[in-house]
N, C-alpha and C positions, 0 to 999 in steps of 0.2 A: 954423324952419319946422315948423309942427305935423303929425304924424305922426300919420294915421290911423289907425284900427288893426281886425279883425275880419276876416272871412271872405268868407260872404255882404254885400251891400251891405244898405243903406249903409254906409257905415261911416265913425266919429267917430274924436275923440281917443279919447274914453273908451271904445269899443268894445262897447256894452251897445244898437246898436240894429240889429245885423244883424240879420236876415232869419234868417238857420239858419246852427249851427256847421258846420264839416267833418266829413270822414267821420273814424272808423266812426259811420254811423247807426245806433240800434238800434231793430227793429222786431218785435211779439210780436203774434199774433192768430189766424186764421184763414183757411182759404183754399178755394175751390169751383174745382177744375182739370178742363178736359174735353179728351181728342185727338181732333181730326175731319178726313175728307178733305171737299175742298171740292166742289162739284155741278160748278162749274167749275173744273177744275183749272189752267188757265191766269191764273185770276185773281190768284194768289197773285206769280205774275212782276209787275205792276202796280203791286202794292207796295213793292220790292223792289230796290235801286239792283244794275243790269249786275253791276258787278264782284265781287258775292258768286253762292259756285256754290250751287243748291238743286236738289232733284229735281223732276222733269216734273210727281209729284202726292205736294206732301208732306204729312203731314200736322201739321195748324194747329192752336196750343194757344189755347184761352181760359180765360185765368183770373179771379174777383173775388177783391179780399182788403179782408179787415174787420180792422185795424189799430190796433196805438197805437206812436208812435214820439217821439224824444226830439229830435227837429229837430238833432241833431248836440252835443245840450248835452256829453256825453261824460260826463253825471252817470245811472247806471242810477235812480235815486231822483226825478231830474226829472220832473215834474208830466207826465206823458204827454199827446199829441196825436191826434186820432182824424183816421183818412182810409181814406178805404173808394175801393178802382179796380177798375178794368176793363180789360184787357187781352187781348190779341190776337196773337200772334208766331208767326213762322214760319221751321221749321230752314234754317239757312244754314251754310256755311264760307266762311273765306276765308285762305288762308294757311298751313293746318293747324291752324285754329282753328273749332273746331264750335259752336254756340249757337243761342240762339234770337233773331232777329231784331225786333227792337221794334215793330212795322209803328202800333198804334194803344195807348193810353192814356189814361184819363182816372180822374182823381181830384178829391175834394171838401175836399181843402185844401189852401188856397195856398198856406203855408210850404213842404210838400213837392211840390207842383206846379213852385216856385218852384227850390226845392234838385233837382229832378231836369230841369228846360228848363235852369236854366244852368249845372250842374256835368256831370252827367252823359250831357246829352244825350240824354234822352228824349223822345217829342214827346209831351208830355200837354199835356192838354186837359182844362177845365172841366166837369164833368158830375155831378149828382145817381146816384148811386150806392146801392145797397141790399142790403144781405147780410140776408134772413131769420135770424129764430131756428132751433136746431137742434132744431127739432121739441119737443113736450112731456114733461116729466120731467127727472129729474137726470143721466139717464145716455144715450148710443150705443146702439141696437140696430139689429138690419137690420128694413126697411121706414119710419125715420124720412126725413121728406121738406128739407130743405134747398134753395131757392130764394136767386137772385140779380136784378137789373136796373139797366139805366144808363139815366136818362133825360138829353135832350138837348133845348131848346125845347121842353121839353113832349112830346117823344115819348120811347115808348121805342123803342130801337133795337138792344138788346143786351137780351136772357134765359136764363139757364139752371135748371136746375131738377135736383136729385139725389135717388135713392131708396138709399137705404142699403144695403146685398145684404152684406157681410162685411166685416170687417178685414184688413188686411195683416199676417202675420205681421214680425216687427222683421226677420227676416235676407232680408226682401223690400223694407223700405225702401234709395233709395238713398244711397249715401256718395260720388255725385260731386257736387262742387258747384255746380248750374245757373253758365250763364256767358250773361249777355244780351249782342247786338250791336246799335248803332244808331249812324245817323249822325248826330256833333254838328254841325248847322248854325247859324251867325249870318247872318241876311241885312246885307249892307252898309246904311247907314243912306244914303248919299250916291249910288248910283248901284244901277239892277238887277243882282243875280249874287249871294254869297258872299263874309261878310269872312273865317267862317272855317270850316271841312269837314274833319272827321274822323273817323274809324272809331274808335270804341272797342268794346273788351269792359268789360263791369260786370259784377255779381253782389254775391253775398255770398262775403265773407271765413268767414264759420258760419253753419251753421242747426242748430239744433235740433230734433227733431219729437215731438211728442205724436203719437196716433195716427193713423194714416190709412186711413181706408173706402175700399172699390172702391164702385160706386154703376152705377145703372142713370142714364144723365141722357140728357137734351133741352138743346135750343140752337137758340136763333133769334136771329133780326139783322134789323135795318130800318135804311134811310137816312134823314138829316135832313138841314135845308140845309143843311150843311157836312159831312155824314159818308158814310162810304162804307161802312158795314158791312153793307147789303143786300147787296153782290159779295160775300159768304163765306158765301151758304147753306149750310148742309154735305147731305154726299152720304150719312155716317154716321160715328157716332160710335162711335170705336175705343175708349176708354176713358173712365171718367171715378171723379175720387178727392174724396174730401172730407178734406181737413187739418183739425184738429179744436184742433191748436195747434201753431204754427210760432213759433220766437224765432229773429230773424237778423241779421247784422250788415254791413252794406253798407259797405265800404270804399273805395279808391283804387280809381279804374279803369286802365286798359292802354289806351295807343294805338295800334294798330293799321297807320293809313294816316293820315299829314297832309297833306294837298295845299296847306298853306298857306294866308297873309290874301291877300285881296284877289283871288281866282283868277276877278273877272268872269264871265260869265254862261256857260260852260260848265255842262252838265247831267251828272249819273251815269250 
């Protein structure tokens, strides 16, 4: 019997036509992070399955990252892949496990679209994506302006915008290492419900940081037919940083809760 072989699908004898290797993924680039409370504070419950605990008005990260990543090759030297996302999460615990909640995602390449719906469980989604230039000249200074945008059919519905104000001193940067949660769903192919529903944590295994600015930023959100990011107008923006270079490296995730294949049409 011939023996398939590879990671991601598909996968051959010969093993040279998956999709993306396994983790560690390594990813090097850029990144626009803003913290805001929402106009509505109940909105953030909405997105948010029951069983993880969050506060009455937390506040919601949105980040874009301008990236290159090696699709799992586990060769640092491999031909890099660009994919620029958009991102949206909001603080959760469950269990005595704190992170940030994966609520919305979108990125503009498939392999890692590919590699984080079916490995890791993220729910990204297809979207034009856009990480401005870091202002003009060779170098960072404060009042360099730094812009982002995701568009979706043609609109846009996610922007932020950074103005530069100072540097983080290094013993300001943190040394814990983000830990994302979302739930990996498979919908059943043969009947309505779940074949299969999981809670993980992800993150990275390292990150590395080049500098990181504090910034004066702006944030707006629009709906499109299928998006719901007009519900996170924000009410005001608590922070916001400009990553200038981040190298990280996305490993195995943690499960969390498994309820199991086939648990039929039961909701969270």
């Amino acid at each position: 019997m011939t023996e398939l072989r590879g990671y991601g699908s598909p996968r051959t004898e010969r093993g040279r036509s998956e999709a993306y290797g396994p983790p560690p993924w390594r990813l090097a680039g850029r990144a626009l992070a803003l913290w805001f409370r929402l106009a509505d504070p109940a909105e953030a419950r909405r997105h948010v399955p029951a069983l993880l605990e969050m506060t009455e008005d937390p506040i919601v990260r949105a980040r874009f990252w301008d990236l290159a990543h090696d699709a799992g090759a586990g060769d640092p030297a491999a031909a890099p892949i660009r994919v620029a996302e958009a991102v949206v999460a909001i603080p959760v615990a469950y269990g005595g496990v704190s992170g940030d909640y994966m609520a919305h995602m979108y990125a503009d390449d498939p392999v890692y679209t590919a590699f984080g719906r079916e490995v890791m469980g993220w729910p990204l989604k297809h979207g034009r994506v856009v990480v401005g230039p870091a202002g003009p000249g060779p170098g960072l200074h404060d009042g360099v302006t730094v812009s982002a945008h995701l568009e979706r059919d043609g609109l846009t519905i996610m922007t932020a915008s950074l103005t530069l104000t100072e540097p983080l001193l290094e013993e300001e940067h943190s040394t814990e290492l983000p830990r994302w949660l979302t739930m990996k769903l498979v919908p059943r192919a043969e009947a309505s419900g779940d074949a299969l529903r999981q809670l993980l944590q992800t993150g990275p295994e390292r990150v590395d940081w080049g500098p990181i600015w504090r910034a004066a930023g702006g944030l707006r959100f629009a709906d499109g037919p299928n998006d719901e990011l007009g519900a996170f107008a924000p009410r005001e923006i608590v922070a916001a940083q400009y990553w200038s270079a981040v190298d990280l490296s996305i490993g195995y995730g943690r499960i969390l809760l498994d309820e199991g294949t086939a648990i039929g049409t039961r909701r969270l």
